[in-house]
C-alpha positions in Angstrom: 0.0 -16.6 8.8 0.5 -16.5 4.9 0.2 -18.9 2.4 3.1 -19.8 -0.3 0.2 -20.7 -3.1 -1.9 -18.7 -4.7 -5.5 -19.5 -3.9 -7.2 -17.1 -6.7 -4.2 -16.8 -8.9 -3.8 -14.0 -11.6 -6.4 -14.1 -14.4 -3.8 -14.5 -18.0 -4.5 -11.3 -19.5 -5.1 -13.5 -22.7 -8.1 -14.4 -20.7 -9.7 -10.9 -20.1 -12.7 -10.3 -22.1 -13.8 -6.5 -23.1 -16.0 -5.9 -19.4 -12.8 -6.4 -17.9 -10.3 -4.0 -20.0 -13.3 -1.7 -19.3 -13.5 -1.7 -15.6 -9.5 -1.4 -15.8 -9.2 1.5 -18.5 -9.5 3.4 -15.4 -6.1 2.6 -15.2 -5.1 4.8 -18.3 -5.7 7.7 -15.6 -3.0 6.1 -13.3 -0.4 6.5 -16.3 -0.5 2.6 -17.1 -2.7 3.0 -20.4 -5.9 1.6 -21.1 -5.8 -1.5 -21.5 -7.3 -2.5 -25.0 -5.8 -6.5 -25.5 -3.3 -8.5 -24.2 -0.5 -6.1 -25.2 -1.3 -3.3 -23.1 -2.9 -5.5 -19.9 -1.2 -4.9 -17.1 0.5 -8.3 -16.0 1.1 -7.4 -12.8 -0.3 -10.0 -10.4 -2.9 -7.9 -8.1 -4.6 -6.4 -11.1 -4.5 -9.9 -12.3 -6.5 -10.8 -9.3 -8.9 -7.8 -9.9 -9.4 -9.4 -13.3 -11.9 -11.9 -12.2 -14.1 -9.2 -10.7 -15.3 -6.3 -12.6 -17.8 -5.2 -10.7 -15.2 -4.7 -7.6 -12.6 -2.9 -10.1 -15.2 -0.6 -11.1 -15.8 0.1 -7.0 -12.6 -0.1 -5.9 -10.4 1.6 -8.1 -11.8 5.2 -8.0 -10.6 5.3 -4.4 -8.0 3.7 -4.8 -6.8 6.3 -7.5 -8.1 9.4 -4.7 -5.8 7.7 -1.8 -2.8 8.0 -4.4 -3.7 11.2 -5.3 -4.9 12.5 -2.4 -4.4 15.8 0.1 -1.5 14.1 1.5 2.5 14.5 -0.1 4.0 11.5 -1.8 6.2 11.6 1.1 3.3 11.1 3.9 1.2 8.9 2.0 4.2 6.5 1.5 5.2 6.5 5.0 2.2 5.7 5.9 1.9 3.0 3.5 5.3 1.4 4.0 4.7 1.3 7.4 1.7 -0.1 7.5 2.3 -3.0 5.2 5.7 -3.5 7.5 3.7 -4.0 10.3 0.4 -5.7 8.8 2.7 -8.3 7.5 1.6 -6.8 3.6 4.6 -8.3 1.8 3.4 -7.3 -1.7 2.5 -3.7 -1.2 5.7 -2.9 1.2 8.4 -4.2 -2.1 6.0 -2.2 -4.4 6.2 1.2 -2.5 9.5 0.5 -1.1 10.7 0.3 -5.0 8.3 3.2 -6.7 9.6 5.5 -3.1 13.1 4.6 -4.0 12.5 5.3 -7.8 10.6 8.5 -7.7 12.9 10.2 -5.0 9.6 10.2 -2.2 12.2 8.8 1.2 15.7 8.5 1.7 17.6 5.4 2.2 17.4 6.5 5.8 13.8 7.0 5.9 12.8 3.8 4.8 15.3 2.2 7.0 13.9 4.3 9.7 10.7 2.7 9.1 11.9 -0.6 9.8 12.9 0.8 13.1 9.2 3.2 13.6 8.8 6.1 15.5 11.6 6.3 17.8 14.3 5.8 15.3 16.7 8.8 15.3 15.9 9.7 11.7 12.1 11.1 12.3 11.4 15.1 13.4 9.2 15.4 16.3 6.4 15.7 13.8 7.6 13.2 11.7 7.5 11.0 14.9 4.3 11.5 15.6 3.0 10.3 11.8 4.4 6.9 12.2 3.2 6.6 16.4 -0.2 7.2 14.8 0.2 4.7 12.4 1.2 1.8 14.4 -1.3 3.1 16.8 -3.7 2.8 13.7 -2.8 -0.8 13.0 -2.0 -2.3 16.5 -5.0 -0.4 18.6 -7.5 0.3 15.8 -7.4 4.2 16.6 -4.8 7.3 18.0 -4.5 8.4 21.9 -5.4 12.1 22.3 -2.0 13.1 22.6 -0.8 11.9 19.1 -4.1 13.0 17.7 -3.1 16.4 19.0 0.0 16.4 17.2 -1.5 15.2 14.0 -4.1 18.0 14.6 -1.0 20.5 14.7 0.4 19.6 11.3 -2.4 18.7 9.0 -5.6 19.7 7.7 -9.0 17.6 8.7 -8.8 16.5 4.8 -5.6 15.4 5.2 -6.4 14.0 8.4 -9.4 11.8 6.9 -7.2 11.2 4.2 -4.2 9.7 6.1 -6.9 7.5 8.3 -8.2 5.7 5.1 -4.6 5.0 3.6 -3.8 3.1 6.9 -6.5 1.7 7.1 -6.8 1.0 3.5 -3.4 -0.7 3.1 -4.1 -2.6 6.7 -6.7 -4.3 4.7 -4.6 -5.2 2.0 -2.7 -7.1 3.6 -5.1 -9.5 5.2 -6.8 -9.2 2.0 -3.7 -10.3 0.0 -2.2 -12.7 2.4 -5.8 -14.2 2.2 -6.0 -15.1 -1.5 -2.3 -15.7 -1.9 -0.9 -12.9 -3.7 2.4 -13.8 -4.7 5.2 -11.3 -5.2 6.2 -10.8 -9.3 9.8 -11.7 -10.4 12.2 -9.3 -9.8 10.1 -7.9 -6.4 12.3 -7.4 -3.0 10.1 -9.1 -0.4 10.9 -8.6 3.4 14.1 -8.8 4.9 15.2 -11.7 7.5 15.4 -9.0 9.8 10.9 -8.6 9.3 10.8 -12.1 9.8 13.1 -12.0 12.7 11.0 -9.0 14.5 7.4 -10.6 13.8 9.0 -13.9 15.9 9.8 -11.6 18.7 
């Protein structure tokens, strides 16, 4: 269930006032620039919708900036994203990541199609298998059988187990977040193919 409308739309950046480009000139460590007036604000439409709240950018964002810099690679923490927004129905953050993976070299072509497909498509490793089974395990079941655990165990440290468990679930909750106050994607943005639609029908 989504809704077409937003229901807390972006805040116009001509709108901030100077708490807000505080809270957000946390951003400036993210490579986007502090934003010091309308110029340099952001416009993209979820900081937009962080706008209105201060007091929940200045909580939020320091995590948010560990998870993307965290003990995981680019390429783990993006599968893990994509994947989860695919299956949490997180239109938003899947074209965003499928875009900045495609730009920044993080997955093939293959890879993200792969993750259309999940764990048994014929592109994964066995251990590559095994990150996206935990995953949909993650978002379907709310937690990973022993025997996937195990394999998780076999290729990552407990940091980057804790890590990966918090990007699921932190991008799990996006989504229903998202879909909730009616994030709209920004012009330009690939949302989900037919095909997303067509499997969520099933």
């Amino acid at each position: 269930m989504t809704t077409n409308q937003p229901r807390i739309p972006p805040r116009p950046v001509d709108e901030w006032d100077d708490e807000v480009d505080q809270a957000l000139s946390i951003l400036s460590v993210q490579g986007h620039g502090s934003p010091s007036g309308p110029s340099q604000r952001p416009e993209s439409h979820i900081i937009g919708i962080y706008a209105w709240h201060p007091d929940l950018i200045r909580g939020w964002m320091p995590f948010s900036n560990h998870l993307r810099r965290s003990s995981l690679s680019d390429r783990v923490r993006e599968i893990a994203i994509i994947r989860t927004a695919w299956l949490s129905h997180g239109e938003y953050e899947w074209a965003q990541h499928v875009r900045m993976s495609r730009t920044n070299g993080w997955l093939t072509e293959a890879e993200l199609e792969a993750l259309f497909v999940g764990p048994d498509a014929e592109e994964w490793s066995p251990e590559d298998a095994a990150v996206v089974r935990a995953i949909d395990e993650m978002v379907q079941a709310k937690n990973v059988s022993e025997p996937v655990w195990d394999e998780l165990e076999a290729q990552f440290t407990r940091p980057q187990l804790i890590d990966l468990v918090f990007t699921v679930g932190t991008y799990d909750m996006h989504a229903m977040a998202f879909a909730t106050l009616g994030l709209q994607l920004e012009p330009g943005m690939q949302g989900f193919p037919p095909r997303h639609n067509a499997e969520s029908q099933d």
